[in-house]
C-alpha positions as CSV (number, residue, x, y, z in Angstrom):
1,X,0.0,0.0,0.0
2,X,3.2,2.3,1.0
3,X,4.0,2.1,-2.6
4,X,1.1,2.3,-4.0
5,X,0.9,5.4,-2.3
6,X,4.3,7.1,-3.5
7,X,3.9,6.0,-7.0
8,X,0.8,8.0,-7.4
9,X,2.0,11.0,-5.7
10,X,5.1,10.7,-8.1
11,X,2.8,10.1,-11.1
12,X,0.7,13.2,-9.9
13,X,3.7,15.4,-9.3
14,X,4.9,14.8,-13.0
15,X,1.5,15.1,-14.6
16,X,0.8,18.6,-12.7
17,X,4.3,19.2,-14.2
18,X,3.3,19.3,-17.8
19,X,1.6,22.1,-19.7
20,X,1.3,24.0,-16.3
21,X,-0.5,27.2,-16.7
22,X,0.1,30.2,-14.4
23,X,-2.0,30.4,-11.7
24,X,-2.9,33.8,-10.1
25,X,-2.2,33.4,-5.8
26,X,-4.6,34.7,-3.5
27,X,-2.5,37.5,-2.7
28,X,-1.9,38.4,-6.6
29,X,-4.7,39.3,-7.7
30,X,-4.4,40.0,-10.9
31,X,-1.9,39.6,-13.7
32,X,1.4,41.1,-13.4
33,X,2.2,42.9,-16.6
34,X,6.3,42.5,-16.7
35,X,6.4,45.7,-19.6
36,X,3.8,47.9,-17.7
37,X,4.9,46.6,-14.0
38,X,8.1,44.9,-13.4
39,X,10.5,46.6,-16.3
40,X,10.1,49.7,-14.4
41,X,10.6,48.7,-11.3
42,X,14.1,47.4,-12.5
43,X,14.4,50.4,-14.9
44,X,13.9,52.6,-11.6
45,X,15.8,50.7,-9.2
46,X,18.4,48.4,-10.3
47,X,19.9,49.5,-13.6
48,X,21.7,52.5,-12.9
49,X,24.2,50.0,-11.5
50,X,22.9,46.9,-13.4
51,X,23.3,48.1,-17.2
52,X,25.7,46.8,-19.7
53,X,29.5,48.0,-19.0
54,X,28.5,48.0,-14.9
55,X,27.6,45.5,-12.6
56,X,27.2,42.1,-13.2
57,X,24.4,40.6,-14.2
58,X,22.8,43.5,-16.1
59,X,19.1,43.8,-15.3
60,X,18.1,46.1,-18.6
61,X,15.6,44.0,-20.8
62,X,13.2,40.8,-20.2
63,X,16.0,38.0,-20.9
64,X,18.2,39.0,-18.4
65,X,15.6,40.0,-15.9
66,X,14.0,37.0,-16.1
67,X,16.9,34.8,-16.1
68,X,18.0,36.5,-13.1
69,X,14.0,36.8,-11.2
70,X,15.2,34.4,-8.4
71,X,18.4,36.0,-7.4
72,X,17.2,39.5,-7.5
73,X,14.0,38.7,-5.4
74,X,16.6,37.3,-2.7
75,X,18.1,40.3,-2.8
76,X,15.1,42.8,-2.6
77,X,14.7,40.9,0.5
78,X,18.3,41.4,1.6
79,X,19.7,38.1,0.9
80,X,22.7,37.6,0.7
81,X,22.8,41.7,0.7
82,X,19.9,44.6,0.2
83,X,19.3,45.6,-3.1
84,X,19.4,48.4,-4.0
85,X,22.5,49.3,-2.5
86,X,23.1,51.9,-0.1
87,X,18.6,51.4,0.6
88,X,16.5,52.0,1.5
89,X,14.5,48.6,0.8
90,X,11.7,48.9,-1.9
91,X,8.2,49.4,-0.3
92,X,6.7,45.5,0.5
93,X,4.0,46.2,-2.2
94,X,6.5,47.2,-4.7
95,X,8.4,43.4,-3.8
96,X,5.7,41.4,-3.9
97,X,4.7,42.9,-7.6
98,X,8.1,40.9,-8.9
99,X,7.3,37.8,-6.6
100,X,3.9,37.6,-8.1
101,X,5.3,38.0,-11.5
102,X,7.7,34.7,-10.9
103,X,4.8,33.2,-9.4
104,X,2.9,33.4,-12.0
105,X,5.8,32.2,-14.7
106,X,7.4,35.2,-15.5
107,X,4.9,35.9,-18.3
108,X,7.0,38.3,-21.3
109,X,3.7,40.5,-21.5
């Protein structure tokens, strides 16, 4: 029965896996548009520093903002250090905008 067990929680796991569409949290509610929402809040806050010829990884444009979403989450939250530097931290509100946007599979729209 054990097994029976794990091998339909596996099965379930990689079925949910497949063709998964975003789904909108509780506390998102709505879609998070990365052009009219998220770009500026990187265009505002993080590429003075993080633009081509500065600081590493640049955060200018939707490949390299989404390819770094995770990372720069962490570091709204001051993990391993507050972004931006020198603070103070972005409003909760304006944090939770780019967490919603991940969570909701970092849609190009």
């Amino acid at each position: 029965m054990k097994y029976l067990f794990i091998s339909v929680l596996a099965l379930s796991i990689v079925s949910c896996a497949k063709d998964k569409v975003p789904v909108v949290a509780a506390d998102c509610p709505t879609t998070v548009s990365f052009n009219a929402e998220v770009l500026p809040i990187f265009q505002d806050n993080c590429v003075s520093c993080h633009s081509a010829g500065n600081t590493q990884p640049t955060l200018e444009d939707y490949a390299t903002i989404s390819a770094n979403a995770d990372a720069s989450l962490a570091s709204l939250h001051g993990t391993p250090s507050l972004m931006p530097q020198g603070g103070p931290a972005l409003p909760d509100s304006v944090i939770q905008k780019v967490s919603c946007w991940i969570n909701q599979g970092k849609l190009n729209n």
